[in-house]
CHARMM internal coordinates of N, CA and C (Angstrom, degrees):
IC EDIT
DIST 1 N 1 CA 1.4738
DIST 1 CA 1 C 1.5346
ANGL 1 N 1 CA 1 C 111.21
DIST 1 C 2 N 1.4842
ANGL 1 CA 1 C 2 N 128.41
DIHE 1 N 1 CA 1 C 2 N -46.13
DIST 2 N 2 CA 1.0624
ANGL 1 C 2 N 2 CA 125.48
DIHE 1 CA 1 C 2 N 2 CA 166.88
DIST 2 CA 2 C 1.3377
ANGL 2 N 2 CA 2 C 112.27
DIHE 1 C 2 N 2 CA 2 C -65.88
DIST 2 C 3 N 1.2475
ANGL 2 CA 2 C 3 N 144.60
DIHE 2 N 2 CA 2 C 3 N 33.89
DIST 3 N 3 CA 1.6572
ANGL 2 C 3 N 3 CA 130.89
DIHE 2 CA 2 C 3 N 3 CA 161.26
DIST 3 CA 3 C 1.4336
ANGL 3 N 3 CA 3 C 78.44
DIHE 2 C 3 N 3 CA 3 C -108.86
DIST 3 C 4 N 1.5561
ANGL 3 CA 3 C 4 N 131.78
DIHE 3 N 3 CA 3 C 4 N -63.53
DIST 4 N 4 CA 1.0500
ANGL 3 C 4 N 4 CA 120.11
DIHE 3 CA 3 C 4 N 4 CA -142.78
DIST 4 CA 4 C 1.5115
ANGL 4 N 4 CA 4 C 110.63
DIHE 3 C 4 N 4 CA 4 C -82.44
DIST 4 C 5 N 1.2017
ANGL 4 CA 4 C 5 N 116.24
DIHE 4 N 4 CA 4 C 5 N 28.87
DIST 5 N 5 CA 1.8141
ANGL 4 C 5 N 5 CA 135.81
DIHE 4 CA 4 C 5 N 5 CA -179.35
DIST 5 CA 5 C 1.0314
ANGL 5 N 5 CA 5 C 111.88
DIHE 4 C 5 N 5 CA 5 C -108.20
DIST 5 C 6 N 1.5760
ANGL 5 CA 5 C 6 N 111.27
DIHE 5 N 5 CA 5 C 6 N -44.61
DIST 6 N 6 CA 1.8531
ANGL 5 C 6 N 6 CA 143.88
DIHE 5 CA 5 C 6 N 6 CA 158.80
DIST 6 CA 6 C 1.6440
ANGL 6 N 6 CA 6 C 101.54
DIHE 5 C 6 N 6 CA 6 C -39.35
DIST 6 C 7 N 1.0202
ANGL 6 CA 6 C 7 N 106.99
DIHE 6 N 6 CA 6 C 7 N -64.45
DIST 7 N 7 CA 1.5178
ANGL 6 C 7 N 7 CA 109.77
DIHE 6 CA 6 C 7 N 7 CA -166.30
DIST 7 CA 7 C 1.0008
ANGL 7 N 7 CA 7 C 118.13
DIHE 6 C 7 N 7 CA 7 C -98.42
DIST 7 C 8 N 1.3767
ANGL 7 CA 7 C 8 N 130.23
DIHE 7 N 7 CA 7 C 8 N -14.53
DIST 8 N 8 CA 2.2889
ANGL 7 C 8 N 8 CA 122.88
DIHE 7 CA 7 C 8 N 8 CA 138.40
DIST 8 CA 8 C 1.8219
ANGL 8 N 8 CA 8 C 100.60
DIHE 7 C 8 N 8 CA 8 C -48.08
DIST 8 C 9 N 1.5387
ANGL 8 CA 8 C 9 N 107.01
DIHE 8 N 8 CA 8 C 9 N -43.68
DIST 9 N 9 CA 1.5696
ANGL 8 C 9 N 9 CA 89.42
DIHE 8 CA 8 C 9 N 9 CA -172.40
DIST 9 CA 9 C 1.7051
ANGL 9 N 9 CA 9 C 123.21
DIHE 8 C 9 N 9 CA 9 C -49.78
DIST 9 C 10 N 1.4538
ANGL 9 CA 9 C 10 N 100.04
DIHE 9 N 9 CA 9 C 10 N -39.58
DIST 10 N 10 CA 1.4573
ANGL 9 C 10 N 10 CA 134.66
DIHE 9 CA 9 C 10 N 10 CA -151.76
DIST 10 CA 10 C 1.9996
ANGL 10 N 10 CA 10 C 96.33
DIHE 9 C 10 N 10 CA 10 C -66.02
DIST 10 C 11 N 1.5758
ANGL 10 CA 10 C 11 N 81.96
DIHE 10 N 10 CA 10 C 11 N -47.41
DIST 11 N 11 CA 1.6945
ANGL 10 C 11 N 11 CA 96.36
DIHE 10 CA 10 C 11 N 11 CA -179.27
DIST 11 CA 11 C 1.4420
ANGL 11 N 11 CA 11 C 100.26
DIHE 10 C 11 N 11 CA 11 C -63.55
DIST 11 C 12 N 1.2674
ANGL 11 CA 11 C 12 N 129.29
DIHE 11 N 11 CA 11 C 12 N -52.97
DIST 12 N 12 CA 1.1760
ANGL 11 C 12 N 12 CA 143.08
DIHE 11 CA 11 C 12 N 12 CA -151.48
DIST 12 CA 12 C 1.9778
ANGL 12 N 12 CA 12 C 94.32
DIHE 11 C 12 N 12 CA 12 C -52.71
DIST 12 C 13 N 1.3664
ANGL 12 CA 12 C 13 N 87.71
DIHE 12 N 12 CA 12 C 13 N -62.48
DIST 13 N 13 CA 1.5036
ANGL 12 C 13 N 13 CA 92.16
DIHE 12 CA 12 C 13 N 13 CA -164.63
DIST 13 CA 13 C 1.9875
ANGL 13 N 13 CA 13 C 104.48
DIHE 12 C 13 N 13 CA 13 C -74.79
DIST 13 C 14 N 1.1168
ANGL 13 CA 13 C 14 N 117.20
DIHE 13 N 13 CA 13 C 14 N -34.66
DIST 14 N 14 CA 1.5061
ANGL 13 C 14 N 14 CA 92.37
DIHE 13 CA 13 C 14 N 14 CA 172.31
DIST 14 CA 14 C 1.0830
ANGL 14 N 14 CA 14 C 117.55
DIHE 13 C 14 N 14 CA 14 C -75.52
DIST 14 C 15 N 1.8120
ANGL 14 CA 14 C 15 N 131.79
DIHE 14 N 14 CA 14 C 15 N 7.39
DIST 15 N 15 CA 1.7018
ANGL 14 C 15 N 15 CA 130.05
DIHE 14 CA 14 C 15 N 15 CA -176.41
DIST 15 CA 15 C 2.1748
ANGL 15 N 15 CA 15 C 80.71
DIHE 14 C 15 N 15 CA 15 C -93.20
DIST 15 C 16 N 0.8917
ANGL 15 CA 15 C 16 N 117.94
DIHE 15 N 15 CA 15 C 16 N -26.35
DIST 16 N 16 CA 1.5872
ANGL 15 C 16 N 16 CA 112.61
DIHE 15 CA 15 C 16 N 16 CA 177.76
DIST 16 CA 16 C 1.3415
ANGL 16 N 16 CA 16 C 123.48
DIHE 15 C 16 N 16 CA 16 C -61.92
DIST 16 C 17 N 1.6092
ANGL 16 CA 16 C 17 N 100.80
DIHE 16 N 16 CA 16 C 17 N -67.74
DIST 17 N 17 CA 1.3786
ANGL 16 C 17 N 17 CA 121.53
DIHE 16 CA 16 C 17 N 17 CA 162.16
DIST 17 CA 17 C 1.8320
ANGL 17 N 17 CA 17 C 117.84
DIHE 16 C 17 N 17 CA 17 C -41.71
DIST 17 C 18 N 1.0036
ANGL 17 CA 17 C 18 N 113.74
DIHE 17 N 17 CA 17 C 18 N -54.26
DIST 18 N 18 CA 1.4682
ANGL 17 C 18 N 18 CA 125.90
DIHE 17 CA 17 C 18 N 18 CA 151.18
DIST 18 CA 18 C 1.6081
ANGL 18 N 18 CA 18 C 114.48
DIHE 17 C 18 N 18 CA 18 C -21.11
DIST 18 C 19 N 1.4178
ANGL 18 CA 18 C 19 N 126.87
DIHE 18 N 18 CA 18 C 19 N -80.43
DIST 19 N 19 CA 1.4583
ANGL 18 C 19 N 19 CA 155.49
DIHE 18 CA 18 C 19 N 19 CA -134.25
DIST 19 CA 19 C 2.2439
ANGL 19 N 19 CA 19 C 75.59
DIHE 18 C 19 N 19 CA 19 C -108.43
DIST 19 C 20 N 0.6755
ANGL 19 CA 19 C 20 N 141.08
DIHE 19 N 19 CA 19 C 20 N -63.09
DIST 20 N 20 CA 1.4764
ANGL 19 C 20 N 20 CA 155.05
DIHE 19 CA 19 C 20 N 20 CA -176.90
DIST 20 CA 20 C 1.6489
ANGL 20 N 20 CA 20 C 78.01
DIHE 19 C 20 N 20 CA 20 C -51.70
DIST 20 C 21 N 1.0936
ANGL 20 CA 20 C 21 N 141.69
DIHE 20 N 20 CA 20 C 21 N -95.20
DIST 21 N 21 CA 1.5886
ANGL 20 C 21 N 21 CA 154.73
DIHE 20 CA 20 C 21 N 21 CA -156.03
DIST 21 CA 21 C 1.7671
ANGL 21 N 21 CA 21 C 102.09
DIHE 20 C 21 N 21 CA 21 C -44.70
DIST 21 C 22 N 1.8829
ANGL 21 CA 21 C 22 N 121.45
DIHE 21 N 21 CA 21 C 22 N -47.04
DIST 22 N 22 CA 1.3159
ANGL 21 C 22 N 22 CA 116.12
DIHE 21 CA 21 C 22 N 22 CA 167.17
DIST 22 CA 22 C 1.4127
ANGL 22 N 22 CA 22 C 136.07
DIHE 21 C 22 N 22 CA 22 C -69.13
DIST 22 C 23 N 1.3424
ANGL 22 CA 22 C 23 N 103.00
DIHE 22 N 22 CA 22 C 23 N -27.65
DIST 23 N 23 CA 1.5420
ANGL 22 C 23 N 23 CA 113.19
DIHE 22 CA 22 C 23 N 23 CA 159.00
DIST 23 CA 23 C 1.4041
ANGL 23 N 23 CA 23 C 129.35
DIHE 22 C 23 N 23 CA 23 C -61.49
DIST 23 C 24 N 1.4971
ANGL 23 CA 23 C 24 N 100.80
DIHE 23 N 23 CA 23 C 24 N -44.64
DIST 24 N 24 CA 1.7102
ANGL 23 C 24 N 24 CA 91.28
DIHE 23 CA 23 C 24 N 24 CA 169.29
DIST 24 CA 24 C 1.6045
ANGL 24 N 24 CA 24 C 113.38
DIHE 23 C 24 N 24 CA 24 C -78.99
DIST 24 C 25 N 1.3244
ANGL 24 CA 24 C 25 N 109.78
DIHE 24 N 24 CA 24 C 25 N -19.89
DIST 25 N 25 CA 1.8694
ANGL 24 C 25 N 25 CA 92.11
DIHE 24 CA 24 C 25 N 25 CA 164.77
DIST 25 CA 25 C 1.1354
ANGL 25 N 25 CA 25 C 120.10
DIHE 24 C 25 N 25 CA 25 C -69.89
DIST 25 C 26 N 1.8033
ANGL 25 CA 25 C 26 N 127.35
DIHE 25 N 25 CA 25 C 26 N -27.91
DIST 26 N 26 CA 1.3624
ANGL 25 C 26 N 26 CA 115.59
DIHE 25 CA 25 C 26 N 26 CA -170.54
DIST 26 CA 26 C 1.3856
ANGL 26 N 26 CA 26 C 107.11
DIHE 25 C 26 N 26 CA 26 C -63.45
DIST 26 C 27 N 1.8687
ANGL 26 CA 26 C 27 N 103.23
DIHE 26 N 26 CA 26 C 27 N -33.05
DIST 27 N 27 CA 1.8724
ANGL 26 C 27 N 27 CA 103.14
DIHE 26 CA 26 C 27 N 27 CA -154.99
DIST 27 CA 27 C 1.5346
ANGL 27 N 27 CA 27 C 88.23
DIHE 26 C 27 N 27 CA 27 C -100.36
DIST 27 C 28 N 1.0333
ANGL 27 CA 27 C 28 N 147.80
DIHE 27 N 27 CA 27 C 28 N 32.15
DIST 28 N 28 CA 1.9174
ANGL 27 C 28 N 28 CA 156.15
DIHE 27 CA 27 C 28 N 28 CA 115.73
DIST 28 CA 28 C 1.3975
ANGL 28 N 28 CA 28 C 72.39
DIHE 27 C 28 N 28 CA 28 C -50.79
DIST 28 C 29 N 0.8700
ANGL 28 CA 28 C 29 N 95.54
DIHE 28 N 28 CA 28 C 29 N -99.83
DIST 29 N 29 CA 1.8824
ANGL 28 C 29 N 29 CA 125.09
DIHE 28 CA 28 C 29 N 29 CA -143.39
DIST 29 CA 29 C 1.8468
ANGL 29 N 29 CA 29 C 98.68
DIHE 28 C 29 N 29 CA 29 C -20.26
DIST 29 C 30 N 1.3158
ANGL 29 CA 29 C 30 N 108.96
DIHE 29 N 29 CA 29 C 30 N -58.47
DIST 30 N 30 CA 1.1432
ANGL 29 C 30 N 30 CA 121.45
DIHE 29 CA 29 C 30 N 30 CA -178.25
DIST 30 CA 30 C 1.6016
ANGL 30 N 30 CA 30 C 109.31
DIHE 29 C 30 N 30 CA 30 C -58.00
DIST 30 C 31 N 1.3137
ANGL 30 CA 30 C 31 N 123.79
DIHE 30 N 30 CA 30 C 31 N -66.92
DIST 31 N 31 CA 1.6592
ANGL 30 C 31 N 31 CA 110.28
DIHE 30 CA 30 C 31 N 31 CA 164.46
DIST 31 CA 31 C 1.2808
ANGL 31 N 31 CA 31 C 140.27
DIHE 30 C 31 N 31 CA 31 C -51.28
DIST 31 C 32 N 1.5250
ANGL 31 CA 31 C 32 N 110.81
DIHE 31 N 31 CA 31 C 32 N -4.76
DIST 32 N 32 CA 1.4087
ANGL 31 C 32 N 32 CA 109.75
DIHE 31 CA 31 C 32 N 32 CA 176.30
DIST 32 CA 32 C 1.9065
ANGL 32 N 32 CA 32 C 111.60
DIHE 31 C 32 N 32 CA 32 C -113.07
DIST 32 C 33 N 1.3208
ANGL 32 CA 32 C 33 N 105.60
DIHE 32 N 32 CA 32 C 33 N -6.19
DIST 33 N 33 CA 1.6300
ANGL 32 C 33 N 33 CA 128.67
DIHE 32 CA 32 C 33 N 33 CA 142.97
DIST 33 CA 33 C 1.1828
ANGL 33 N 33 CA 33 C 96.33
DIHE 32 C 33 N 33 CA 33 C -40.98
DIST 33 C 34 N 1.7327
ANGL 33 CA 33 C 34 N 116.45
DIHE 33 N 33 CA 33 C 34 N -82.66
DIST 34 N 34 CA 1.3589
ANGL 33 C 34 N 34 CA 118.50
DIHE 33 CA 33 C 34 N 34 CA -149.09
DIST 34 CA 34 C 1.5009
ANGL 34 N 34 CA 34 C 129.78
DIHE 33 C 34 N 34 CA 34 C -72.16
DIST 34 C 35 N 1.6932
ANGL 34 CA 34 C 35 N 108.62
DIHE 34 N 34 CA 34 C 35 N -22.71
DIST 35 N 35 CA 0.9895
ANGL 34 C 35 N 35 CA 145.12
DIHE 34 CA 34 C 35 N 35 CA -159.97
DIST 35 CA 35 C 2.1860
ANGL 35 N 35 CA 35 C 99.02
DIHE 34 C 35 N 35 CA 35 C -90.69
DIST 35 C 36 N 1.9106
ANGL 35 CA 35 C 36 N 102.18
DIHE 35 N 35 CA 35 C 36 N -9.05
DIST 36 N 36 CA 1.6844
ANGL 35 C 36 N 36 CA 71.40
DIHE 35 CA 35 C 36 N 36 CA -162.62
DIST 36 CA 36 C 1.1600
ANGL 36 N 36 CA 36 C 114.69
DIHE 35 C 36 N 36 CA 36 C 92.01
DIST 36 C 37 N 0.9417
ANGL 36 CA 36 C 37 N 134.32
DIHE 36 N 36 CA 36 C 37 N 26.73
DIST 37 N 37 CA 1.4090
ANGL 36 C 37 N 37 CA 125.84
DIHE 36 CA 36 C 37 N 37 CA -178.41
DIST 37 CA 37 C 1.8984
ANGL 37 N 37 CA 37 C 120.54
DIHE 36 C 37 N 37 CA 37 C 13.41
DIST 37 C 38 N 1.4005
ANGL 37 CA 37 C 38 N 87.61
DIHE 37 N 37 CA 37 C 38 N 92.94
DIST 38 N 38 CA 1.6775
ANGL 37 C 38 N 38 CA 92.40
DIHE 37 CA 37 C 38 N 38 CA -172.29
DIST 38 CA 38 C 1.4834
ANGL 38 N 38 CA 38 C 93.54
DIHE 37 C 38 N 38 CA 38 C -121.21
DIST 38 C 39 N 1.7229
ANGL 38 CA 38 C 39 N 91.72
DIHE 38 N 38 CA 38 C 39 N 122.95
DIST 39 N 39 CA 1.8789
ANGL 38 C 39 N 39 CA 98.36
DIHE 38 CA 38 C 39 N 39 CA -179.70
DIST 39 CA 39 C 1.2607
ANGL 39 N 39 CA 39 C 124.39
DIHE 38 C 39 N 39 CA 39 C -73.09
DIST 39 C 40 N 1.3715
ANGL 39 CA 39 C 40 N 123.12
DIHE 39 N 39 CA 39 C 40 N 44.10
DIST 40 N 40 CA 1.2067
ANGL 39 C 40 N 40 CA 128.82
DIHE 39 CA 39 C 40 N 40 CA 163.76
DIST 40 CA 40 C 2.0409
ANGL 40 N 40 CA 40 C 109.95
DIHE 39 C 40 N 40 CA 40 C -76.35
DIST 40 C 41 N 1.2519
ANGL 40 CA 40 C 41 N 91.53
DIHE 40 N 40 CA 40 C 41 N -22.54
DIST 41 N 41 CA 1.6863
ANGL 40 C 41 N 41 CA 99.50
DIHE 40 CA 40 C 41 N 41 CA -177.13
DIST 41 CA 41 C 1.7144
ANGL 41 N 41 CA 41 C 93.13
DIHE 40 C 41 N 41 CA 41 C -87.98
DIST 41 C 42 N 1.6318
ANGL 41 CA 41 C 42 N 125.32
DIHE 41 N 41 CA 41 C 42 N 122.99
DIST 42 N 42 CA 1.3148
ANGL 41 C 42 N 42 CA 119.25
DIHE 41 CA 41 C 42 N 42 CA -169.44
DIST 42 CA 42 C 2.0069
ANGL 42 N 42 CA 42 C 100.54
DIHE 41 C 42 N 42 CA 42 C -156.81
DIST 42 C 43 N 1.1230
ANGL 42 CA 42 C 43 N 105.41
DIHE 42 N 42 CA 42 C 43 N 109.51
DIST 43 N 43 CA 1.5517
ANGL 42 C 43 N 43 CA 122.01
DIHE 42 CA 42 C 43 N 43 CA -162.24
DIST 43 CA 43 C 1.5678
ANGL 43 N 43 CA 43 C 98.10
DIHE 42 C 43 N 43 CA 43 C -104.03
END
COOR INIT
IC SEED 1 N 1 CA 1 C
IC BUILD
């Protein structure tokens, strides 16, 4: 039971890391909208 508690955790945190990783592209995305697109933002 504890592996499979281990590995909901495991999910848990890369579904974060995930959702954490799209937010900072939208709000990139969104400052380099506002900004003019200035290629200082580079993925």
């Amino acid at each position: 039971m504890k592996a499979v508690m281990f590995l909901l955790l495991l999910l848990l945190l890369l579904l974060m890391m995930m959702m954490m990783a799209m937010m900072m592209m939208m709000m990139i995305r969104m400052i380099s909208k506002t900004t003019k697109r200035q290629m200082w933002i580079v993925f």
